[in-house]
MARKE-46676 format. One record per residue (C-alpha): residue in one letter; x, y, z. Coordinates in steps of 0.05 Angstrom, whole numbers, plus 5000, padded with zeros to 4 digits. Layout:
<rs>
AXYZ/...
</rs>
This chain:
<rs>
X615354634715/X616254624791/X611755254797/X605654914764/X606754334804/X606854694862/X600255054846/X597954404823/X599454174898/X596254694924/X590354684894/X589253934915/X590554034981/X585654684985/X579854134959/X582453655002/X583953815070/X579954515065/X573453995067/X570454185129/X568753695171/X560553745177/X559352995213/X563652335239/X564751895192/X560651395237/X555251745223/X554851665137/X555450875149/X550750605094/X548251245083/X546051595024/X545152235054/X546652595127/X541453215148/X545953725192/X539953955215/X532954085200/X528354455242/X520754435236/X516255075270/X509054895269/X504455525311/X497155445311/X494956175314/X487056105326/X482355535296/X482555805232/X489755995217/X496655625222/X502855695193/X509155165193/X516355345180/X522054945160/X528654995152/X534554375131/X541554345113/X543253625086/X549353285063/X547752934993/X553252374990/X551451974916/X545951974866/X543251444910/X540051974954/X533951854913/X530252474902/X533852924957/X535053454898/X527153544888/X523653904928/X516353904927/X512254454959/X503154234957/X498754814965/X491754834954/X485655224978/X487855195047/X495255165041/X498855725009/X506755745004/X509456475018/X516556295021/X522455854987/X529855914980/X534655474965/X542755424959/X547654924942/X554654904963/X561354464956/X564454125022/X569354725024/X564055175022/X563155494964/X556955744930/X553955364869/X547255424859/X541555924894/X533455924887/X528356204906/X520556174899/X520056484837/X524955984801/X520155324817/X514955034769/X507855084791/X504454324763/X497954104781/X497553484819/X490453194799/X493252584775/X487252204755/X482652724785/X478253034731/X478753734773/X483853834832/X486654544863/X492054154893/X499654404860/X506654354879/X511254924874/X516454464852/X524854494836/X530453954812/X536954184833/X542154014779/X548253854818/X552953064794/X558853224834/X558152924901/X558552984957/X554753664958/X550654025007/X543054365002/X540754835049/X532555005051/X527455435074/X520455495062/X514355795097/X506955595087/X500455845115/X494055455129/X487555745123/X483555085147/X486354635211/X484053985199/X491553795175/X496253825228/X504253545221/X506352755225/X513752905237/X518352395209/X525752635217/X529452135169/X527451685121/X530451055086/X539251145081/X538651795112/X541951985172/X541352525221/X545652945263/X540053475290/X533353495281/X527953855318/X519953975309/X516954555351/X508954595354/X505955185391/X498955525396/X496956185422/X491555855466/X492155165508/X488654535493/X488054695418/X492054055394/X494053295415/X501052965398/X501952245401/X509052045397/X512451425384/X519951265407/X520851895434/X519852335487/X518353115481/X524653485502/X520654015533/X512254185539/X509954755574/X501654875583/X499755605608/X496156085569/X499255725516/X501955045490/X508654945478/X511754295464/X518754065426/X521253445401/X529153315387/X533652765359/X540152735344/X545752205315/X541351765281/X544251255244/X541351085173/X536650545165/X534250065106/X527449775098/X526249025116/X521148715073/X514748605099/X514849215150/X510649765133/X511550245196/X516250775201/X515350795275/X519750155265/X526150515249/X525351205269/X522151735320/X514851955299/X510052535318/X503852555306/X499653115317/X492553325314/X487953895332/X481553855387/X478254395354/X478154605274/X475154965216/X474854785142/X471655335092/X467955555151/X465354845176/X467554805247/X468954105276/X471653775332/X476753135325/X478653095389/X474752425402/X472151915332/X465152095358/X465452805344/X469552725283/X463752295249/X458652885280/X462753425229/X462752885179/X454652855188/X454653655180/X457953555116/X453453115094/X446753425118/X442453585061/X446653265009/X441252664999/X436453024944/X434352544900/X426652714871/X421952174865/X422552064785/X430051944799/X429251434843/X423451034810/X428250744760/X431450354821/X425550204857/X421349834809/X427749374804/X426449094883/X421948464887/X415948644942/X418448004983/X426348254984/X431648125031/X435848675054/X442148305019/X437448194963/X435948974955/X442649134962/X445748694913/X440749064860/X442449734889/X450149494875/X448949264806/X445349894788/X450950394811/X456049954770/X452350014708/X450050674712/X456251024748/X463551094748/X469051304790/X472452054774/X475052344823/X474253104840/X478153424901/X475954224903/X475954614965/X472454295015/X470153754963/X476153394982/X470653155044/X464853275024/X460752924974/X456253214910/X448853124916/X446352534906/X441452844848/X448153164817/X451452324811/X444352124789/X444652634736/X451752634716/X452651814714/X460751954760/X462852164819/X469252044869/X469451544921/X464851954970/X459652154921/X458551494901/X458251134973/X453551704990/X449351674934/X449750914943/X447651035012/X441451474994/X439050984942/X438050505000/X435150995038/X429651074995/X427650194993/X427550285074/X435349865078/X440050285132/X447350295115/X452850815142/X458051155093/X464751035118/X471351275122/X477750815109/X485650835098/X485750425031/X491450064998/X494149325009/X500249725054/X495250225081/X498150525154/X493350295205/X488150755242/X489450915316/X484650745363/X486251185411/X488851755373/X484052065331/X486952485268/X484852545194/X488551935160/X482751755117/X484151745036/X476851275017/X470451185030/X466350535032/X459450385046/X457649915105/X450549555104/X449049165166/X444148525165/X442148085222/X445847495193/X452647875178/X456048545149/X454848755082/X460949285056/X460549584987/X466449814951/X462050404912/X468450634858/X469350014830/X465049694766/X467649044771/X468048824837/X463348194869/X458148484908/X461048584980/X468648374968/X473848824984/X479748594979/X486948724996/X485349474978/X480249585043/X479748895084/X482248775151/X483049375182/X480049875225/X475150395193/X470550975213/X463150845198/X459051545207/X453251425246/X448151915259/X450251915331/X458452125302/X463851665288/X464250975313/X471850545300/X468849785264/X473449325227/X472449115161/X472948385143/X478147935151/X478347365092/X480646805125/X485746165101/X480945695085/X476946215047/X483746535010/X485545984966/X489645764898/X486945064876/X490644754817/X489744164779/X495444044730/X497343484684/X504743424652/X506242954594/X513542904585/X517742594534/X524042374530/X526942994506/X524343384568/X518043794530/X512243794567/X505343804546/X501944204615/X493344284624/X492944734682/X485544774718/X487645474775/X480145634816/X481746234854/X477646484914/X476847074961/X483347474962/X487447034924/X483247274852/X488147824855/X495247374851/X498447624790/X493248064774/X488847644759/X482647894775/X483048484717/X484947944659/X477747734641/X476448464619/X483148414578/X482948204497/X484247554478/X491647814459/X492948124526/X490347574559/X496247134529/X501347654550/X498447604617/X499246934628/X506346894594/X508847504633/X505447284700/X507546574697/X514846344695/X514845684686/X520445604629/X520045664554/X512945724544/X507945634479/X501545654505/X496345484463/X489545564498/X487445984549/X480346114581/X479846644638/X472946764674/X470247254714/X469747244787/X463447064817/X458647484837/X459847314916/X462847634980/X468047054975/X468647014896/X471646524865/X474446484789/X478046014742/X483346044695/X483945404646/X490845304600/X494444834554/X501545034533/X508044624521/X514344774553/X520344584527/X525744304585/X520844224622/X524743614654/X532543714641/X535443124610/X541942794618/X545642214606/X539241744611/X536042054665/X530442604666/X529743074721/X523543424736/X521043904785/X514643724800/X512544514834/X514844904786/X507945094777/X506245334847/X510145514909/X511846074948/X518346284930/X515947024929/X517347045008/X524647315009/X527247065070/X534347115061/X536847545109/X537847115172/X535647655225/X531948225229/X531148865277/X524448995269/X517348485270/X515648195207/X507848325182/X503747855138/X497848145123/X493747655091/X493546865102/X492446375048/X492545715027/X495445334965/X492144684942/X495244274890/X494243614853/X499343484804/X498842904754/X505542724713/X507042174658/X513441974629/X515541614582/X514340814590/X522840704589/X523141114653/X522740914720/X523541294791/X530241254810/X530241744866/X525342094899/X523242304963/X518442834972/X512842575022/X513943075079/X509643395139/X510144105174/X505644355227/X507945095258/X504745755293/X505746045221/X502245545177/X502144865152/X504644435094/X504143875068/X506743315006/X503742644985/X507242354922/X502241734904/X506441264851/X500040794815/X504340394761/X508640944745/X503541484740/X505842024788/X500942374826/X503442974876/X498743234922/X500643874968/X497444415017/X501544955037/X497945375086/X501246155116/X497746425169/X497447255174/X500947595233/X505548055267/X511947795287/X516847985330/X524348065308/X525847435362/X520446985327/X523647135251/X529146525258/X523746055277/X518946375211/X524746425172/X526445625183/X518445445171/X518745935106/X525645605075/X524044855091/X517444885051/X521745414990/X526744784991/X520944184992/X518744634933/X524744634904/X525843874900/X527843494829/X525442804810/X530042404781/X527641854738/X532541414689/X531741084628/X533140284639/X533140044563/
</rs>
């Protein structure tokens, strides 16, 4: 018995104190997972070829190291992977798993695309005892040099001991680096171009809501080439003008639609037409005779079909269509300029002054004398020129036949974002309310709880949509009438409801109480933390306009209530009137957020304006029952 407990003994103290000890314990705070190192080789061998090597060892910690077991290798055309190996090992140091190449699944990555040669060479690593370390390696050549590294060295609950990127080229002046809370640790320019980039003991970080940058938390490379080649098209990024001049070559003889194709559109222009007014026809004849399919091969992943081949074939992906878009006009004598944009409501921003290949759309921009016209060519529902969150405010690259010029899409203002609601509550003295809600929606604002896609839904989606979009209690709605948004570059829509909800005032004792905003507010901004350490971004202002008409019983009568209140701030306005006209209740409120970027010093102050209006919100009526 003593001999197996002294194995026993043994044994534990092996796995215990034969741990070796790979970082301070400092470092793992809040972390999910600690890189030992990680070292990324990038050489630019001529303007044709590149390869990039990489090689990590990372502490996994808990199965909250999301995704740190799969690694994901993209080739394509231009990107081929000629090397992988991987190993796992225990804290002690012994050998569990090992990988190479051969032993990862090959999956296409089209997604939606109808035809894509974009894989991943792609392996899960097994491994539920933690901690537990993985060590890779992987090599990948480039056959095209448009795509040069962004180097990120941690991301969200990792930290990082040492890590190190290393870009070279065999001739100088081939490639740019912009970088972003850090300095290169060494750069050397002869015959060659040498330059290195090294961080070490970073602590782990956590995302803050409403911050989209990574530059935020962490060190960030960019880097870009002056000269390139893609499936032999030669090009020359090292300024947005000569960018949009490759983007022309591209595009050069693409427009080669015959005259029969293009009679069918222009026998639809009036003689006496406006530019908007040809356009808007143009518009309404790609949505009902296109649609958006997207097909990324070989150097189709920039340039567009024909413009004959998306006549013919009724689809296209974002660039065919804004160029065939674009050569429709052409042909009724209205100029307009395909463009390039970073899409998505959390898109990263386009540099200025750094010029790199960060584009994943295309839009089409028409000019007029009285204002901008921009056409979101993949979509067949969208209002003629509205964009949306997906593509508004921000900088974009319109191709001009002179190259690329930087222009920024439009900006949807407060007073033209906005939520009206008219709603009137009949309450009895049980608390069920009988609710008619009249909700006009206009410019960005059609697309709050998605609704701007529920007119196309059936009528029995349409229900589900409102009951899973709108939490406003125990609902039984019982009409519901959704319209389409207008045809205008500020739409507008409206959504018209009756429904009962049952406690919709809670009763007790003889008193009813009754929150009169249950209906609208903005209790979707989380501002609980009470500092942060890094600025705060609201992308798009809006307003809220609200009349709201409530009836009681006759028995009941206000016994306290106090909701008439006033706020005027850098970051927006609000506003309550409660109107009392013989008992009937009328509340009246605008709530107004302006966009911006604020710094971590200005969050207590937006923080304070953000929680006194959540609380005004948040107020109860209380009325009793005198008989």
């Amino acid at each position: 018995m003593r001999t197996l407990l002294l194995i026993f003994s043994l044994l534990w103290a092996s796995s215990t104190f034969g741990q070796i000890k790979y970082y301070p314990d400092s470092l793992a705070e809040n972390a999910n997972e600690v890189i030992l190192k990680d070292d990324t080789w990038f050489k630019v061998e001529n303007i044709k070829k590149s390869k990039l090597k990489r090689s990590y060892k990372t502490v996994i910690l808990n199965s909250r190291a999301e995704e740190a077991n799969q690694i994901r290798l993209f080739y394509n055309d231009f990107r081929k992977v000629k090397y992988a190996q991987v190993k796992t090992t225990d804290l002690i140091g012994r050998k569990k798993g090992s990988w190479s190449l051969s032993d990862f699944r090959d999956i296409s990555t089209k997604g939606y695309s109808l035809a894509s040669d974009s894989r991943v060479k792609y392996l899960e690593v097994i491994h539920n005892e933690y901690p537990y370390i993985i060590e890779v390696e992987y090599e990948i050549d480039y056959t095209g040099s448009l795509f040069y590294p962004t180097w990120i060295p941690q991301g969200e609950k990792q930290a990082v001991m040492n890590a190190s990127l290393r870009i070279e080229s065999a001739e100088a002046d081939m490639f740019r680096y912009q970088s972003l809370n850090i300095e290169p640790k060494a750069e050397s320019l002869g015959l060659s171009q040498i330059v290195e980039w090294e961080v070490k003991n970073l602590q782990a970080f956590e995302f803050e809501r409403y911050s989209y940058r990574y530059a935020d938390y962490t060190p960030v490379v960019y880097s870009a080439p002056n000269q390139f080649q893609m499936d032999g098209v030669q090009g020359d990024l090292s300024t947005w003008e000569s960018f949009g001049q490759w983007i022309n070559q591209l595009n050069s003889g693409r427009n080669d639609l015959l005259p029969e194709q293009l009679a069918a559109v222009k026998k639809l222009i009036p003689a006496d037409a406006s530019i908007e007014e040809k356009a808007r026809i143009v518009y309404d004849y790609l949505q009902e005779n296109s649609r958006y399919v997207s097909i990324q091969l070989g150097i189709g992943g920039w340039q567009p079909f024909t413009s004959s081949f998306v006549h013919e074939k009724k689809y296209g992906d974002c660039k065919a269509l804004s160029f065939y878009t674009q050569s429709l006009l052409e042909a009724i004598d209205v100029p307009s300029f395909y463009t390039l944009i970073n899409a998505g409501s959390n898109a990263s921003r386009l540099s200025k002054d750094f010029p790199m290949n960060k584009f994943n759309h295309a839009i089409l921009t028409v000019p007029t004398e009285q204002d901008t016209i921009w056409l979101e060519c993949t979509s067949q529902t969208n209002p003629f020129g509205y964009l949306g969150m997906f593509t508004s405010d921000r900088d974009a690259l319109m191709i001009t036949p002179e190259g690329g010029k930087v222009i920024h899409t439009r900006r949807y203002k407060e007073e033209e974002n906005v939520q009206a609601t008219n709603i009137h509550v009949t309450i009895d003295d049980k608390g069920v309310g009988q609710v008619a809600v009249d909700r006009t929606y206009q410019g960005i604002e059609i697309e709050n709880d998605r609704f701007n896609g529920a007119n196309r839904l059936s009528e029995d989606k349409q229900r589900k949509w409102f009951v899973d979009e709108h939490e406003w209690g125990q609902m039984d709605l019982e009409t519901l009438e959704v319209s389409a948004p207008t045809e205008a570059v500020v739409p507008t829509a409206q959504m018209k409801a009756s429904l009962s909800i049952r406690n919709m005032a809670n009763s007790s004792s003889n008193r009813l109480f009754f929150k009169p905003f249950t209906f609208t507010n903005i209790s979707g901004f989380n501002m609980k933390p009470a500092t942060r350490s890094v600025p705060m971004e609201i992308r798009y202002a809006f307003s809220q306009v609200d009349t709201i008409q409530v009836n009681f019983p006759e028995q009941y009568f206000i016994e306290s209530a106090s909701f008439d209140k006033k706020i005027d701030s850098e970051f927006g306005s609000y506003e309550i009137k409660m109107i009392n006209d013989e008992g009937k209740l009328t509340f009246v409120r605008k709530c107004v957020i302006n966009n911006g970027i604020y710094q971590p010093e200005e969050y207590a102050e937006l923080r304070t304006f953000i929680r006194n209006i959540q609380k005004s919100d948040n107020k109860r009526l209380v009325m009793l029952n005198r008989t």
